[in-house]
C-alpha positions as CSV (number, residue, x, y, z in Angstrom):
1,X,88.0,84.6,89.4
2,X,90.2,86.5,86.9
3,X,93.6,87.0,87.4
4,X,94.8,90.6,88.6
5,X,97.3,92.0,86.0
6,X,101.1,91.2,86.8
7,X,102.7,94.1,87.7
8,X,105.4,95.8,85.6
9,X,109.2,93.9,85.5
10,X,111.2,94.5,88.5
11,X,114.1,97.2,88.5
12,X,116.9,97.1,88.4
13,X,118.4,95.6,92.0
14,X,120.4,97.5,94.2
15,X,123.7,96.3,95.7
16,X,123.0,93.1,98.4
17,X,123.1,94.9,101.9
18,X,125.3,93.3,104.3
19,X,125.2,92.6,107.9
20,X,127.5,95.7,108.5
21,X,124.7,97.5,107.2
22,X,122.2,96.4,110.2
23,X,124.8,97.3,113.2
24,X,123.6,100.4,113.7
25,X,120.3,102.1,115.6
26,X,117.6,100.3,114.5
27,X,115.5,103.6,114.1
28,X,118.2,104.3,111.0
29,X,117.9,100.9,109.5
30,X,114.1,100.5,109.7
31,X,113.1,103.4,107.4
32,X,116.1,102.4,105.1
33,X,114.6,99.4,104.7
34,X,111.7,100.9,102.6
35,X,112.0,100.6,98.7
36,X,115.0,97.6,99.5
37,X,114.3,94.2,97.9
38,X,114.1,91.1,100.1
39,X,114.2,87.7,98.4
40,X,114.5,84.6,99.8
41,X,115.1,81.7,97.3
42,X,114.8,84.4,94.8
43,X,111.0,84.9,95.7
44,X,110.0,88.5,97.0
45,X,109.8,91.9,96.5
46,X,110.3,95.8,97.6
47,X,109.9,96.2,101.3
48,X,107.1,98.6,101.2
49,X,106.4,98.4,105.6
50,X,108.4,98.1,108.3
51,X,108.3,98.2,112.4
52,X,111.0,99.3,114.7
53,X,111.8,97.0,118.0
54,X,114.0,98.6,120.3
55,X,115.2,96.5,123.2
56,X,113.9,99.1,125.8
57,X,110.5,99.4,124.2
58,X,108.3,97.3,126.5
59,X,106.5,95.8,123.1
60,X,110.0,94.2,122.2
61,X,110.6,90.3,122.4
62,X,113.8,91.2,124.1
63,X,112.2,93.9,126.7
64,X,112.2,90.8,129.3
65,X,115.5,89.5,128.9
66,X,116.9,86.7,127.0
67,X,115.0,83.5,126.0
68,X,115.1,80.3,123.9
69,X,112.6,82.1,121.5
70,X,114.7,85.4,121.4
71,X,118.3,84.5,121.6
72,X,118.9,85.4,118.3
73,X,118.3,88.8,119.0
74,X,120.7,89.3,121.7
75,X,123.5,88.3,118.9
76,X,125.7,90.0,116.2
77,X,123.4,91.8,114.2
78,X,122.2,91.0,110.4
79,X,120.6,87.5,111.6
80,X,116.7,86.9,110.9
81,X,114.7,86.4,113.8
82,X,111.3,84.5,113.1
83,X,108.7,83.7,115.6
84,X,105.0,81.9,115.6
85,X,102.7,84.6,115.9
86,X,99.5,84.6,118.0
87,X,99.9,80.5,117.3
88,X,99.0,81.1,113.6
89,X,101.9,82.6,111.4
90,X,105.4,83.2,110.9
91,X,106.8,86.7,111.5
92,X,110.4,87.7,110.2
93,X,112.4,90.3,111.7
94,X,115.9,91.5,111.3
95,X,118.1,91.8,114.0
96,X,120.2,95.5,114.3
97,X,122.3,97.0,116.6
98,X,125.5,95.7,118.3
99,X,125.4,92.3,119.7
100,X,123.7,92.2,123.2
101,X,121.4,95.1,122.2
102,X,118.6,93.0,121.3
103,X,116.8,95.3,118.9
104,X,115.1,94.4,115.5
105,X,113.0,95.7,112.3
106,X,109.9,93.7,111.9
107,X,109.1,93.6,108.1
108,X,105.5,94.1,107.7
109,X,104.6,94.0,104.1
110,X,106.3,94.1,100.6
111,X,105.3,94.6,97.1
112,X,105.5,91.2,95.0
113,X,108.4,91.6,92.0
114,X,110.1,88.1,92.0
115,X,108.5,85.0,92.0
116,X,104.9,85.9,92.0
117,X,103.8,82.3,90.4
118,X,105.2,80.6,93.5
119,X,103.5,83.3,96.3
120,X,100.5,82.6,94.6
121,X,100.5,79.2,95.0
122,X,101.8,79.0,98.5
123,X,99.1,81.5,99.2
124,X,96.3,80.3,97.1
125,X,95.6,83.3,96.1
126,X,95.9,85.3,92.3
127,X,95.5,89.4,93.6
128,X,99.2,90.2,93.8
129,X,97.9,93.1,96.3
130,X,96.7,90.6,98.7
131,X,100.3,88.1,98.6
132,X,102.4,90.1,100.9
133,X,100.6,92.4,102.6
134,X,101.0,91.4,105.9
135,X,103.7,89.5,108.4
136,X,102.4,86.6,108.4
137,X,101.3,86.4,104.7
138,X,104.8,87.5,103.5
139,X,106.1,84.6,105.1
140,X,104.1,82.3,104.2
141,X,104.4,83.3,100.3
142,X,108.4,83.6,100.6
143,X,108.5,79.9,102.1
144,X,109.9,81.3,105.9
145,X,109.8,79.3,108.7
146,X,111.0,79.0,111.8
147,X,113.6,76.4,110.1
148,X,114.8,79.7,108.9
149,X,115.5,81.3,112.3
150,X,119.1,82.7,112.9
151,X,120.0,82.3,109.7
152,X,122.9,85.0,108.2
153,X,120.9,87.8,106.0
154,X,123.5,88.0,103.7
155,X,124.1,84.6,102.6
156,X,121.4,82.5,100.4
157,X,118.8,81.7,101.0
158,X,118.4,85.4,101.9
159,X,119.0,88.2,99.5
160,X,118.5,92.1,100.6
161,X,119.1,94.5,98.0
162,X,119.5,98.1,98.5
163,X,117.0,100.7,97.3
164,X,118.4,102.7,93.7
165,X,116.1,105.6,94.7
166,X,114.8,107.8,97.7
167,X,111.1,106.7,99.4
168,X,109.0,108.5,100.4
169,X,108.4,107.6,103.9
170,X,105.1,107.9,106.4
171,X,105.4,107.1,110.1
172,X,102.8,106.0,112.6
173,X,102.1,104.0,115.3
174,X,102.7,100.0,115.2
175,X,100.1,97.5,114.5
176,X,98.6,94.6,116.6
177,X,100.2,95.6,120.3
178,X,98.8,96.7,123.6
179,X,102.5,97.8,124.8
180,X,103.8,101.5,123.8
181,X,101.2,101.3,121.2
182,X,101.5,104.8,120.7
183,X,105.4,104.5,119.7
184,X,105.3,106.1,115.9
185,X,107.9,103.1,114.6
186,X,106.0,102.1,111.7
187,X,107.7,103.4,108.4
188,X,106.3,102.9,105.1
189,X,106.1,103.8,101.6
190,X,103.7,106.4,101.0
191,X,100.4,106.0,98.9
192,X,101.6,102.1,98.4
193,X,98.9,99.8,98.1
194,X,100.4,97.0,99.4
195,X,100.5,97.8,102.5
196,X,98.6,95.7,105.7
197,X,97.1,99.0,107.1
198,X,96.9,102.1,105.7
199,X,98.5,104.8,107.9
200,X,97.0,107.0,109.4
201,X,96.4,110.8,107.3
């Protein structure tokens, strides 16, 4: 099978966001995180889809009170919360609000810019459309696991930089949950194609 075309060099980077930056609502920080760069290990790309977690939405981790498996998001704020999802993948989040709020931003999908030779072989796969476009398969072609869990977001391995332009944003309900499925916290960048689900028009 013939390799898609690479896409074109990455911009310019943006400042690195800090954890200051994620101690606020998290329905400010999740469509802020749209058109930022996440790299782990230097492998990643521009957030292009996001979800918003908020500790009294009955879909959050946190909704029934602290656990082994969400502890993390009942701490400071700017940590990464990962979790095994449906027994199959890992799922990253990152954890907003002040400490004991227990609220996070599920990153959903990203655009590959950095790193592409190493997603595609963790992923086994060439179509840089297909890499990231998803939780689970964003994870698994950054290299996050649950060894990652609780880790700082601004300190190696993790690297967020800030977008250098406005996005256009499109909202709609979240993906994959029977619980306040009707909740329109899904934010991303509009007409991307790197996206796990296209919203709805």
């Amino acid at each position: 099978m013939a390799r898609s075309p690479s896409p074109a060099p990455p911009a310019k980077l943006g400042p690195k966001l800090t954890r200051r930056f994620f101690a606020r609502s998290v329905h400010e920080v999740a469509p802020e995180l749209i058109g930022a760069t996440l790299l782990f290990d230097g492998v990643g790309g521009a957030i292009v889809e996001v979800e918003a977690y908020h500790h009294t939405d009955p879909a959050a981790h946190s909704y029934g009170g602290q656990t082994p498996r969400n502890a993390v998001m009942f701490g400071p704020p700017g940590y990464a919360y990962v979790y095994r999802s449906y027994g199959i993948h890992w799922c990253v989040n990152f954890v907003c609000e002040a400490e004991g709020s227990a609220s996070a931003v599920l990153v959903r999908a990203l655009e590959p810019t950095h790193g592409l030779a190493a997603m595609r072989k963790r992923r086994g796969l060439e179509d840089e459309r297909t890499l990231c476009s998803g939780p689970g398969k964003l994870t698994q072609g950054l290299g996050i696991t649950i060894a990652h869990n609780a880790l700082p977001l601004d300190a190696a391995p993790f690297a967020i930089h800030r977008r250098t332009a406005d996005s256009d944003i499109v909202t709609g309900p979240r993906i994959g949950i029977t619980k306040a499925a009707d909740y329109p916290w899904r934010f991303g960048l509009k007409g991307s194609r790197f996206l796990s689900k296209p919203f709805p028009r």
